[in-house]
C-alpha positions in Angstrom: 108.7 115.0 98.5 111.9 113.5 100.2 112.3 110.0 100.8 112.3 108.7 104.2 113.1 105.5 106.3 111.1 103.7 108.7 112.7 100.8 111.0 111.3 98.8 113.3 113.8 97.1 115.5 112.6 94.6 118.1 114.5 92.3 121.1 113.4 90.2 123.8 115.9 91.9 126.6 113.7 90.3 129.7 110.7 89.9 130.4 108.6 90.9 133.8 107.3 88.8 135.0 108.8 85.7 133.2 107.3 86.4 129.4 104.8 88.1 130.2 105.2 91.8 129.7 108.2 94.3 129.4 109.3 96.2 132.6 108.4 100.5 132.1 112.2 101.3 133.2 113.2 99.6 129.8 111.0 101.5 128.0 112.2 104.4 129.8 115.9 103.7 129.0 115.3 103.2 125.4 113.1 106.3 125.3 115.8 108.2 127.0 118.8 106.8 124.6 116.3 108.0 121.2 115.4 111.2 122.6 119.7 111.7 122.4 120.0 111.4 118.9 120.2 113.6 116.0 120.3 111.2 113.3 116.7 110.3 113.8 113.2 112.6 112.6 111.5 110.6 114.7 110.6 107.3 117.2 108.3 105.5 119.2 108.6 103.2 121.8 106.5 100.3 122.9 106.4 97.0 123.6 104.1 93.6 122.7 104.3 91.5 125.4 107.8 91.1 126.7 109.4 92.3 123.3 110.3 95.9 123.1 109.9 97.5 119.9 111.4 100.5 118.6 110.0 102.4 115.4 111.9 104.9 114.5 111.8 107.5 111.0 115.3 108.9 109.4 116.7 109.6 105.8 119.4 107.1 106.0 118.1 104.2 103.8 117.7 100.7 105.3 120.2 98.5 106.5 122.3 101.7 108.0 125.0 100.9 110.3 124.6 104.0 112.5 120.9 103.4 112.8 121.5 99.4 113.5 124.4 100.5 116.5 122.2 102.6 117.2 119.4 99.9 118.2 121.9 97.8 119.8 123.8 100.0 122.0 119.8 100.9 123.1 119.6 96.8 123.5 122.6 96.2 125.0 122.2 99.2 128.0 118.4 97.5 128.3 120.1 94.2 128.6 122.2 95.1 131.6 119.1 97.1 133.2 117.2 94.1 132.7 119.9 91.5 134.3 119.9 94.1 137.4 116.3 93.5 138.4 116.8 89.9 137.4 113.9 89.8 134.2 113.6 86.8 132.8 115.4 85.5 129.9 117.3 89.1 129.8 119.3 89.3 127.0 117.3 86.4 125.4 117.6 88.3 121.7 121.5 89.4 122.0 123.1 86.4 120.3 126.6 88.4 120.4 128.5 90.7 122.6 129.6 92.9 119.5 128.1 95.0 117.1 129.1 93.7 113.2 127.7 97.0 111.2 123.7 95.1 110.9 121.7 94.1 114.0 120.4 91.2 110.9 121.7 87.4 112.2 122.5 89.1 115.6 118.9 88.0 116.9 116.9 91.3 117.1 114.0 91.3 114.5 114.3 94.1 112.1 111.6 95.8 109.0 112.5 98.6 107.4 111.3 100.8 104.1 112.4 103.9 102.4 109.6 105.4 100.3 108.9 108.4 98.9 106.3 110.4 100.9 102.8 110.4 99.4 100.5 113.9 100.0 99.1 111.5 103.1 101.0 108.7 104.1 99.2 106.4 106.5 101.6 103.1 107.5 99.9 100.3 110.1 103.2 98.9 111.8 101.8 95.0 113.2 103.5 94.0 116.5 103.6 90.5 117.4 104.6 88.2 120.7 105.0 84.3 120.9 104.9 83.6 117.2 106.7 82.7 114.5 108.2 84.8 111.3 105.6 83.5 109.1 103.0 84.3 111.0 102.5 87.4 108.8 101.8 85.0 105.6 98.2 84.5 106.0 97.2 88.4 106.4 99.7 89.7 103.4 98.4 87.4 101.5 95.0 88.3 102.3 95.7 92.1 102.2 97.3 92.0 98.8 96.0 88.6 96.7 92.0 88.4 97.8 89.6 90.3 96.2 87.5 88.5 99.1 89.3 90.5 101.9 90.3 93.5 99.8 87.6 94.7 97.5 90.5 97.3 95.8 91.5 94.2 93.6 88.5 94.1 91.5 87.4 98.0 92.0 90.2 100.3 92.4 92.3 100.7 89.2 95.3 101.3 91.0 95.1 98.0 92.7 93.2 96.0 90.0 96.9 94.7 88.2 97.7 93.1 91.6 101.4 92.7 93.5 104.7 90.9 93.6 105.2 89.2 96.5 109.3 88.1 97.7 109.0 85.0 99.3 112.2 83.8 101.8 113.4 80.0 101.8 114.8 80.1 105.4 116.3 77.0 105.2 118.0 77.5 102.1 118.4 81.3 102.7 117.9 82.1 98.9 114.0 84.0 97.6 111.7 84.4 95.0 109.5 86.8 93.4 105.8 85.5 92.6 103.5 88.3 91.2 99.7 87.7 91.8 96.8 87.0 90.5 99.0 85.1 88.0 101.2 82.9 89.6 98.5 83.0 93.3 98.4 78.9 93.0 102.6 79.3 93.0 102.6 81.4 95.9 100.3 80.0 98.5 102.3 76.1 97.5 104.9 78.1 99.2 103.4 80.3 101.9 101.1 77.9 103.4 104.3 76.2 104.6 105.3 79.5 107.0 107.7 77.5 109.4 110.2 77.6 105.8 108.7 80.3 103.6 108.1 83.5 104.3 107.1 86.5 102.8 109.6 89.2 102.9 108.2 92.2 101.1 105.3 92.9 98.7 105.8 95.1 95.6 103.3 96.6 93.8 103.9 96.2 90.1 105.2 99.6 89.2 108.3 98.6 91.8 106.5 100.5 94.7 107.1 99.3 98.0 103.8 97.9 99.9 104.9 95.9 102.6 107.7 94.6 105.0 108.2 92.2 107.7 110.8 90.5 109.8 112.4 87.5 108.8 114.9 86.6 111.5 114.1 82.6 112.9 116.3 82.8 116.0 116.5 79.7 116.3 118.0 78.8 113.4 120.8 81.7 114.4 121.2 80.5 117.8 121.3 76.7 116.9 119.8 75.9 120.6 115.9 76.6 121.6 115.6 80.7 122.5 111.3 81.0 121.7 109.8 82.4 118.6 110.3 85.3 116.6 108.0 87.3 117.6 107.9 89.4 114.4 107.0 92.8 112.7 105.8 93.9 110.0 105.2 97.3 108.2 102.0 97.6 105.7 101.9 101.2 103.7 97.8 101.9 103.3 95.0 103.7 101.0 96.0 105.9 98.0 97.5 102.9 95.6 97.5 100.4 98.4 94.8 99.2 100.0 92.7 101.0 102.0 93.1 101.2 106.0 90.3 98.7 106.8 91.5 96.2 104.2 94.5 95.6 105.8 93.4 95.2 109.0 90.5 93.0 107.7 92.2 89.2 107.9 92.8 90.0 111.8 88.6 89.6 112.1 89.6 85.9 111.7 92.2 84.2 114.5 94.1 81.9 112.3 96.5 79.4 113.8 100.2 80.6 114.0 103.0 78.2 115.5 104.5 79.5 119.0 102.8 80.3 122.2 104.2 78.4 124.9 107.9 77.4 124.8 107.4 78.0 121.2 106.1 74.7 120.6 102.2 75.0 120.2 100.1 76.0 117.8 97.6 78.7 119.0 95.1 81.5 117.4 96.4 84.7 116.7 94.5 87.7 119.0 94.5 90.8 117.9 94.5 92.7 121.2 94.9 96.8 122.1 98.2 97.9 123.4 96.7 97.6 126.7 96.5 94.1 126.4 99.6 92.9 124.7 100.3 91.3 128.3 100.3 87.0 127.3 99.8 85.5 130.4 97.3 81.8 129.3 99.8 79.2 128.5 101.8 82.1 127.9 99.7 83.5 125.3 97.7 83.2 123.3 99.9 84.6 120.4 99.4 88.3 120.4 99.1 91.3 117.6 98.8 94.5 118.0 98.5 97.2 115.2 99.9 100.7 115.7 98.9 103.4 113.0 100.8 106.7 112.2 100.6 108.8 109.6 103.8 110.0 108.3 104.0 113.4 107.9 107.4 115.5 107.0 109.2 112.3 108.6 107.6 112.9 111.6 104.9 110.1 113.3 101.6 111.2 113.9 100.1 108.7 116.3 100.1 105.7 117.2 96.3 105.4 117.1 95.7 101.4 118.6 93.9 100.3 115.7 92.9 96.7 117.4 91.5 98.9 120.4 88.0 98.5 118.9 84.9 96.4 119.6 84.8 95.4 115.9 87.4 92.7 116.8 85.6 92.0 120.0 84.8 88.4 118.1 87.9 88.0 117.4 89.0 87.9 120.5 85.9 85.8 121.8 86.6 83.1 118.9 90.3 83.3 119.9 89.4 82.2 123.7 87.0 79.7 122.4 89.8 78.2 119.8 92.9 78.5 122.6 89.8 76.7 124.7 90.0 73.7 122.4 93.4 73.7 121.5 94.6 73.6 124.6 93.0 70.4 125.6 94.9 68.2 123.1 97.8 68.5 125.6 100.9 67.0 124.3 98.9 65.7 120.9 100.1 67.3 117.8 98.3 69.7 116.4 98.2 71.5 119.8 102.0 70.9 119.6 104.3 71.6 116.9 105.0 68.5 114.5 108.3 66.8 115.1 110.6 68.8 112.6 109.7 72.0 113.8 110.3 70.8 117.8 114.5 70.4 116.9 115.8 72.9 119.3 113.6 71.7 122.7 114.0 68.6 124.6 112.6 66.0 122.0 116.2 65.2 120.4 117.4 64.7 124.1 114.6 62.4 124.3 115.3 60.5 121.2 118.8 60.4 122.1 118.2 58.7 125.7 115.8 56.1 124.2 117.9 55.3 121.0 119.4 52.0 121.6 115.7 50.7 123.1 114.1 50.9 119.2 113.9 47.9 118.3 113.7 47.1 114.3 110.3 45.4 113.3 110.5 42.1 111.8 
């Protein structure tokens, strides 16, 4: 079997109405611009919430410059179609006029893999809107460190050694590779901080690549407020990783993740069906959606809407009922962000106007 790539690239390039949803002429530009090229086996086009998302398969190895133009020039021509009919925030993800060679620091989010294909290769590819990069913390972890969630790591012998997980400083832009169960404790000191550290990729021992996600903090690039991330993230399932309905497993639970409105709340994470990938409470609640192909020749079979299930009706219900409490905290941290993470709103305006009325305490 051949190697092959699969890239996610996503942008904010307006939203309709404000950041809501995405309007269906960008998805018919972008569909258009992919259904051009030759360089590609492969794409799909959808959206979660106003964030347009472009999954695309080729034999060009990650970080390609022709595929990252590629994504931008589709961006870019979105962009203007988007500042026509006036969306809002249109452009919101396009920190530069010009293309540098790698869409990465530019603002769009990007995961990609290159694998060798399996006999049957299924891939989940997780779509989220008004959240944060390490958002994806809590599930990897759960998919690939707890026997609780993923019964593979005690029975199946292919699993039972455990994985290596990269984890990204974002402050200091530098990483490191923990490998579980031994160094689990290290790990989750880390992770459970996902506003710094994030995890990148996940390894399975032998070198094999399990999972991906985006790591871009657009804030951070912008140096001004501009939202979340809204991230993705790629997870490769069953035949030496684990199985379909382990990785999907943590998203029965609606953990808190930082965003949601202005990017400065904490709210549950929904898994929701494509149908519903629409965040319109408090615009939100923070929204996942899971699409799952099977890769076959390069080609993507699919998507199937693997959240488009009753299973996770309770989920959703325990999502309401959490966004229901939340939500009445108001201004009150922890329904907003702590202080540190509120640097590019209005709060250092704030401190600024009232600095000279502190008064030092005797």
């Amino acid at each position: 079997m051949s190697k092959i790539t699969l890239s996610v690239i996503k942008a904010d390039v307006g939203g309709f109405p404000g950041h809501a949803s995405v309007h269906p002429s960008i998805v018919q530009i972008a569909n258009k611009e992919l259904k051009k090229q030759k360089i590609l086996e492969d794409f799909h086009v959808t959206h979660c919430g106003d964030d347009l998302e472009l999954i695309m398969t080729h034999r060009k190895g990650v970080n390609d410059r022709q595929i990252h133009r590629l994504a931008w020039n589709i961006f870019t021509k979105c962009t203007e179609r988007a500042k026509k009919l006036k969306l809002y925030g249109a452009g919101q993800d396009i920190l530069s006029t010009a293309f540098s060679g790698n869409v990465r620091g530019m603002g769009p989010g990007v995961a990609e893999m290159e694998f060798e294909q399996r006999k049957s290769d299924p891939v989940i590819v997780f779509m989220a809107d008004k959240t944060e990069a390490g958002a994806w913390n809590f599930p990897l972890y759960k998919i690939f460190a707890d026997p609780f969630n993923t019964a593979g790591l005690v029975i199946d012998p292919k699993l039972h050694h455990g994985f290596g997980f990269e984890v990204l400083d974002a402050i200091e832009n530098k990483s490191v590779v923990l490998n579980t169960p031994e160094e689990s404790y290290d790990l989750l000191a880390l992770i459970g901080a996902p506003s710094r550290y994030i995890i990148r990729s996940v390894y399975r021992k032998d070198k094999e690549i399990a999972a991906v996600s985006s790591t871009q903090k657009l804030s951070m690039m912008a140096g001004h407020y501009v939202g979340k991330d809204d991230p993705v993230c790629i997870v490769r399932a069953q035949s030496g990783f684990p199985a379909l309905g382990e990785v999907l497993e943590p998203f029965a639970f609606p953990f808190m993740v930082s965003g949601w409105m202005r990017g400065s709340h904490h709210g549950p994470f929904m898994p929701v069906s494509f149908e519903d990938a629409r965040c319109t409470r408090f615009d939100g609640p923070p929204r996942v959606i899971a699409a799952g192909f099977q890769i076959a020749d390069g080609k993507l079979i699919g998507p199937t809407d693997l959240f488009n299930d009753p299973a996770f009706d309770l989920a959703r219900q325990r999502a309401n009922e959490e966004a229901d409490y939340i939500r009445r905290m108001g201004p009150f941290e922890p329904s907003r962000l702590p202080s540190e993470e509120m640097e590019y709103t209005s709060l250092p305006s704030v401190l600024k106007k009232l600095k000279n009325r502190f008064k030092k305490m005797s």
